[in-house]
N, C-alpha and C positions, 0 to 999 in steps of 0.2 A: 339544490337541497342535498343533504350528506344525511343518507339512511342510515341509523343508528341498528336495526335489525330488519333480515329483511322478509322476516317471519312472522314480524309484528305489523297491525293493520296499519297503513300508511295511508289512512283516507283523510285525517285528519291532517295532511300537509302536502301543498301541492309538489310533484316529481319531476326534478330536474328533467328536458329533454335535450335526447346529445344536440351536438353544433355540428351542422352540415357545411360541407368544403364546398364552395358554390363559388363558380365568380363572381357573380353579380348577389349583390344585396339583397336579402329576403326580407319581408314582414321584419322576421324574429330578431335576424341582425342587428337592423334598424331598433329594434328593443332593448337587445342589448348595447348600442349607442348610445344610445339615450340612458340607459342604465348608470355604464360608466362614466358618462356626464355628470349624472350625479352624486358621483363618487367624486370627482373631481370639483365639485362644488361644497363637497368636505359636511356633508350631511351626515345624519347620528348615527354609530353604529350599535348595532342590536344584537345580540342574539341569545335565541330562542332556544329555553333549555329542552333536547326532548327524552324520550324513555331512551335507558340509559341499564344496561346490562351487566352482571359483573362477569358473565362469558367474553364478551366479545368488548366491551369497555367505550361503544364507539357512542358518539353524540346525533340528533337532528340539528343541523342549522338553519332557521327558517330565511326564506327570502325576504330581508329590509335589505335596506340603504346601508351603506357601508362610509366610511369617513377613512379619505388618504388626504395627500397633500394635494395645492393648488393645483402642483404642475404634472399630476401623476397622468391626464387625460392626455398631454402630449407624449407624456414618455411614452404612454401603451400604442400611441397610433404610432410613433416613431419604431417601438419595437415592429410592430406590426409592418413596418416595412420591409427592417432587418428581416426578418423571416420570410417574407416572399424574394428576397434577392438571395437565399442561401440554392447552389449550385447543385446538389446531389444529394440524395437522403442521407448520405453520413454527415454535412455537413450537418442537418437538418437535426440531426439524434444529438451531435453535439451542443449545438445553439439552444433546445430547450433544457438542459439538465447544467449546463452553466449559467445560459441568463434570466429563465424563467426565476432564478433566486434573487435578482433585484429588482423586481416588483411583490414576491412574494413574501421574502426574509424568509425561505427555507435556510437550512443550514447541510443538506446534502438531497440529493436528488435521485431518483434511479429511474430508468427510460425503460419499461416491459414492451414487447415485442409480443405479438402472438403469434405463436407457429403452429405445425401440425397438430391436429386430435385437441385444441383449446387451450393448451398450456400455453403459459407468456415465460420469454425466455429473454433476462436481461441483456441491453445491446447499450449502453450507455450509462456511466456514472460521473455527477461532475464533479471535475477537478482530476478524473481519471483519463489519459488518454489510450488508454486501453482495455478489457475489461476480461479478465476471465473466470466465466460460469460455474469451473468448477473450485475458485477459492472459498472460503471456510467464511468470509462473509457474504458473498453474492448466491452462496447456497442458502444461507440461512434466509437472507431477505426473501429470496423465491418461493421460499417455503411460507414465508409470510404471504404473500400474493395469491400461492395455489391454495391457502386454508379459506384468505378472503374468498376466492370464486367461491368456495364451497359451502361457508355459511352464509353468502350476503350475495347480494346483486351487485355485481362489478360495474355492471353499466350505470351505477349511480355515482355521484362522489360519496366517498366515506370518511370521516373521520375516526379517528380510535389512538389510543396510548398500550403503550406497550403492559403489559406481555399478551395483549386484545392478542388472538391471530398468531403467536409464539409459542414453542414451547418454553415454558419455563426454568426446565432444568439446560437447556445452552446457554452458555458461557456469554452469549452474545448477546441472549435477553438480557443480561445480570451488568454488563460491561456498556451497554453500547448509549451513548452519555443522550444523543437524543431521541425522548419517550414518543414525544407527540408524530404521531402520521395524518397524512391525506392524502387520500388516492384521489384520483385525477381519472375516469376515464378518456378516450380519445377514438372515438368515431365515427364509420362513413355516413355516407349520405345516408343508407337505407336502416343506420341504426345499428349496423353489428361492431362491437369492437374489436380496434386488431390491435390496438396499441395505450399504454395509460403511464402517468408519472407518478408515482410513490417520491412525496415530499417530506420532509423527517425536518424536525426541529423541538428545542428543549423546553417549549410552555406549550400553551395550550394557544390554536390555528384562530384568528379571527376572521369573519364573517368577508371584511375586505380582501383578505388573499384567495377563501373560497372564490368568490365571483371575478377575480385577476384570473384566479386559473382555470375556473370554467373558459373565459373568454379566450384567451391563450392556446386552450386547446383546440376551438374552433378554428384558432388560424392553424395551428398546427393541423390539423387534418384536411384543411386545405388546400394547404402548401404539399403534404405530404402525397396526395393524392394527384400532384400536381407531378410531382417528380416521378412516381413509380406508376402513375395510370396506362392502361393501352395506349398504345402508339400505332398511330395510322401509316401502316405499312402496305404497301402493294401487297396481292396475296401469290406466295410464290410456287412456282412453276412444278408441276406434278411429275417426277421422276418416270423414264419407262420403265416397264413392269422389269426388262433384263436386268438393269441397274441395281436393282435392288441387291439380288445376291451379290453383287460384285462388290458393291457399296460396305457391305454385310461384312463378308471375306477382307476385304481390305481394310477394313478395321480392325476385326479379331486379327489378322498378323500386325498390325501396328503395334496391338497391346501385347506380342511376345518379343517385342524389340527392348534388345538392354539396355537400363539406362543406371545413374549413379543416382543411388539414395540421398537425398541432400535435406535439412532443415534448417530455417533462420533461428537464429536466437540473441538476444542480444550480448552483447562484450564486455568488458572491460580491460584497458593495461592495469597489473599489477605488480608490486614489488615482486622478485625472483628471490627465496631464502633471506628476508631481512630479518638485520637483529631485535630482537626483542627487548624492551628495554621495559625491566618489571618495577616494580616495588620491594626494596631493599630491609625494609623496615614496616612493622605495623607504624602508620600515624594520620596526619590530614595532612593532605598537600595546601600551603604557605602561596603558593605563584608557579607558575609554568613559564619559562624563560623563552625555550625554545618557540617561536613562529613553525606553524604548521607547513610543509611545504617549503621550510628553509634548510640554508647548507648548514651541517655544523664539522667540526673537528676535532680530534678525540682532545680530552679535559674542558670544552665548554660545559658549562652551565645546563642541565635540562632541565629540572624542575627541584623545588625545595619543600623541604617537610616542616612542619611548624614546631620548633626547638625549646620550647617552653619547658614541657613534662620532661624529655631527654634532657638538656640541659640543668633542667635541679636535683633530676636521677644525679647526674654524674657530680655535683654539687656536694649529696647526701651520701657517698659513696665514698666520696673523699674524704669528709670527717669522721667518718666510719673509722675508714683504715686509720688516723690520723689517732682514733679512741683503741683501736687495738693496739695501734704501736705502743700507746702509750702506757697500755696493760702490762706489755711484755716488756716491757722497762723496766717495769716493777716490780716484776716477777722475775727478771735476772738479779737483780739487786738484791733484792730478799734470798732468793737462792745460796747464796755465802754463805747464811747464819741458821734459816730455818731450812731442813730436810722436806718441810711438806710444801716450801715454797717451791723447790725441785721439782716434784710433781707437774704443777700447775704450769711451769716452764714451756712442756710440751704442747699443753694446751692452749696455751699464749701465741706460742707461735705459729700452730694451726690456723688460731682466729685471723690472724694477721694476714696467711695467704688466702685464707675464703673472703677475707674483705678488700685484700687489693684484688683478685679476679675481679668480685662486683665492680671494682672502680675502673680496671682495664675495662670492661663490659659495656658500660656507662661511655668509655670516654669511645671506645669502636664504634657504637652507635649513634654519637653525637656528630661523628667524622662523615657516617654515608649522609648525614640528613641532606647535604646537597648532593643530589642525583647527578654525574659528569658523563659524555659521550664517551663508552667505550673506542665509537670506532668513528670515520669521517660518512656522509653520507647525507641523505633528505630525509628531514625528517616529519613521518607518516604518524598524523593524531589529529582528534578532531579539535573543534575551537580551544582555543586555549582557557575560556571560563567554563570548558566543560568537567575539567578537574578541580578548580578551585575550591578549596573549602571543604572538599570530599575525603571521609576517612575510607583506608584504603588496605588491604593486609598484606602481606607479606607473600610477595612470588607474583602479585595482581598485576596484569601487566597496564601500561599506561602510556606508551607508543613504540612506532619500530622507527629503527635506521634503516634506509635502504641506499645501496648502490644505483643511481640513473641509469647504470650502463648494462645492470641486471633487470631486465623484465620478464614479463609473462602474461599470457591470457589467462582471462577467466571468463568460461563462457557460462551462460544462467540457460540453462538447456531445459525448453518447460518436459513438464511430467508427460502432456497431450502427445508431443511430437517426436519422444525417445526413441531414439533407435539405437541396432546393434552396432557400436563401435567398434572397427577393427583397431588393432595397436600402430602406432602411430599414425593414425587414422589423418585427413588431411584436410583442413579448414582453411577457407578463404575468407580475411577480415578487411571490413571497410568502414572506415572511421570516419566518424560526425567530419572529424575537421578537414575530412582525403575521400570524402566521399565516391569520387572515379578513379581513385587509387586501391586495388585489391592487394593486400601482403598475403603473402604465405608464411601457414603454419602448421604444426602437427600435434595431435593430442598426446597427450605424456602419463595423463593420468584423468579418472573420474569419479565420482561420488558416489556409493552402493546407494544412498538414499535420499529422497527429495527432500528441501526443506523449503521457507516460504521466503520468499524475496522480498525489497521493499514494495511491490506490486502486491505483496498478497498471494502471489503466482507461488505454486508449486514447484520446483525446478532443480534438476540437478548440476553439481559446479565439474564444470569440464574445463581441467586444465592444459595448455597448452603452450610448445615456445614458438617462439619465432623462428625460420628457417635459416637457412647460413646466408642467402640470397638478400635477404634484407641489409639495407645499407645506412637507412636512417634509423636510429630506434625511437621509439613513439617516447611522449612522455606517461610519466605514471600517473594513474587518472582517468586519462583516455578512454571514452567511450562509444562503441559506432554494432554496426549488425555483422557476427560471424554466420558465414553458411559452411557447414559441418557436413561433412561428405563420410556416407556410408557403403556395403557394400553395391554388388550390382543386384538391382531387381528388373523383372519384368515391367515395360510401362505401367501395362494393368495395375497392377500391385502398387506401383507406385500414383498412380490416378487416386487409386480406391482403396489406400490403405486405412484411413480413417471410418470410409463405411463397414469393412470388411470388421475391423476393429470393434465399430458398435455391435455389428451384427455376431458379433463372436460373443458380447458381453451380453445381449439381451438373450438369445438362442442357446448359448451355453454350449456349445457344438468346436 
């Protein structure tokens, strides 16, 4: 059942209970087998409109029979296997928030976590293989979540459509293409939850995916429970009371031993100073010649401007001049006999230069409309139908030339893990395709200010060359994990700089 408020009397509809992680099959299990049996036997789906708020926007869905296809009873037990053969709770975080959408038809997912003091903190998004908390969308959803706890019972499912649970004035209520949600909780045995999936999609959630993802959760929580439960350990051996101090001692001096500040972040090879190859002319690019990533040599062909408007400019320009000459013909001629035709003389042959400029004008710009390589090099630009068709202004750039033999790094150094850079500070890179191969390199220069990568991620661009030692140069493209070496700190420090860090932010100290 998906409580619509949870303020309002719910006696009128009986209340979803969580799914226990059990190994052996209970009563309810067995209920719900038989449940999804009859889903798979493609029975009427129903649902039950209930009170419905303009606070919080969310619906009741009553418990009927839901209607999938024939073979949806083997996919779910077939899933249901998948996830008891996933290996470790990350595999576990990622398997529900990718595949839990082909039985559901979400169209994105997000995996809540609960940690310290109730708050859920997201640990999974699919299609993401990474996820960081503090981007400008995984804030905003969180925010979603901790309003849900706070007007509704979490431990129910819920349905609701946007801006239910948002603020209204973020960019990301206004922008984020799908309205409809379902929260999912996901719970232990004894009923508390630690964990739930916010499912997002752009109509409204039917009654069949409700009861797929109630189901789903129950195995998730017992698979999950399976992975991260106590472990039957021998109980170990009680230190003598002298050890202790020494124990004590011998850690505090570890944590004054120096060591070298280091963080990962990911790379790229970049072009080293390539040419910029802009837009010569206001107009719409015609074709892009050049192959991305091909050689070219100065006077090929790079791209062409659509010569229509240019071309009957210079057209019109021409008969122009062709109507002043013709003026000042006349006006020489006449000049002989009449004195006022003298005059006009001057003015004739003014016209005549302000109309051939127009027509030089006309014919210079008809000359750039095909675009030629300044210089020899690879040329960097995205698909070739990325330009096409596109009006374009003048200086706009539209790709570079680069030299293979000029590279550079670019490291995406997150906001989280900055440190103080010394100058030519000293980075060790390891590439996707070299992965036990480290190069050396040293930073040259970096960004006063973070911006957002294609991650979403926060990060600042640290640049970097290659040292004189390197002997192969990567191609340009290239991407693998730089570790960015800072100065020296104490272990400690370096153990606990991120606690040290919150506790500076929450204490203000």
């Amino acid at each position: 059942m998906i409580a619509a408020n949870p303020k309002r009397d719910q006696s009128d509809a009986p209340a979803l209970k969580p799914q226990k992680a059990t190994l052996r099959r209970s009563p309810q299990q067995q209920k719900d087998t038989a449940a999804v049996s009859a889903m798979a036997n493609g029975a009427n789906a129903k649902i039950t409109p209930a009170d419905q708020t303009p606070q919080t926007g969310t619906v009741r869905i009553a418990e009927t029979r839901a209607a999938t296809d024939g073979g949806g009873l083997e996919f779910l037990m077939a899933m249901e296997g998948r996830v008891r053969e996933t290996k470790n709770e990350t595999e576990l975080e990622h398997f529900a928030v990718n595949e839990t959408r082909k039985l559901t038809g979400a169209r994105q997912i997000y995996l809540f976590k609960s940690v310290s003091g109730g708050a859920f903190k997201p640990k999974a998004v699919s299609s993401m293989a990474l996820t960081d908390p503090d981007s400008p969308m995984l804030r905003w959803v969180t925010k979603i979540v901790e309003n849900l706890g706070a007007d509704a019972n979490i431990a129910e499912p819920i349905e609701f459509r946007l801006p239910a649970y948002a603020d209204e004035a973020d960019e990301e209520t206004k922008t984020y293409p799908f309205k409809h949600f379902l929260w999912q909780p996901i719970t232990l045995p004894n009923g508390r939850v630690f964990a739930g999936l916010l499912q997002a999609r752009e109509s409204t959630w039917p009654e069949s995916a409700a009861k797929v993802t109630l189901r789903l959760a129950s195995v998730y929580s017992h698979t999950w429970a399976a992975h991260v439960g106590p472990k039957t350990l021998g109980r170990p051996k009680l230190m003598k009371s002298w050890m202790w101090p020494a124990a004590i001692g011998v850690v505090f001096l570890s944590m004054l031993f120096p060591v070298s500040m280091t963080v990962l972040a990911p790379v790229e090879v970049v072009a080293d100073s390539p040419f910029v190859v802009a837009a010569p002319i206001d107009g719409i690019i015609n074709e892009v010649i050049a192959e991305p990533n091909s050689t070219v040599k100065p006077g090929d062909v790079l791209f062409n401007f659509d010569d229509t408007t240019v071309r009957n400019k210079k057209k019109l320009a021409e008969r122009e001049l062709n109507v002043a000459q013709a003026a000042m013909r006349q006006a020489v001629q006449g000049a002989f006999d009449d004195p006022k035709a003298r005059h006009q003389l001057a003015i004739a042959k003014a016209e005549v230069d302000l109309k051939r400029a127009d027509y030089q004008y006309a014919a210079e710009i008809l000359d750039q409309v095909s675009v030629k390589a300044p210089i020899a090099g690879i040329v960097i630009a995205p698909d070739k139908d990325h330009w096409k068709g596109r009006p374009v202004s003048t200086g706009e750039q539209i790709l570079k030339i680069a030299d293979p033999s000029k590279v550079a790094l670019r490291v995406e150094l997150p906001v989280a893990d900055a440190i103080v850079l010394n100058e030519d500070a000293r980075v060790r890179v390891f590439l996707d395709a070299q992965p036990l191969q480290a190069i050396e390199a040293n930073v040259t220069r970096a960004s006063y200010q973070g911006k957002p990568t294609q991650t979403q991620q926060l990060a600042y661009d640290v640049h970097a060359n290659f040292a004189d030692t390197v002997e192969v140069t990567p191609r340009i493209g290239a991407r693998g994990t730089a570790q960015v070496y800072g100065g020296t700190v104490p272990l400690g420090f370096y153990l606990f700089r991120r606690p040290i860090a919150a506790a500076r932010q929450y204490l203000g100290f």
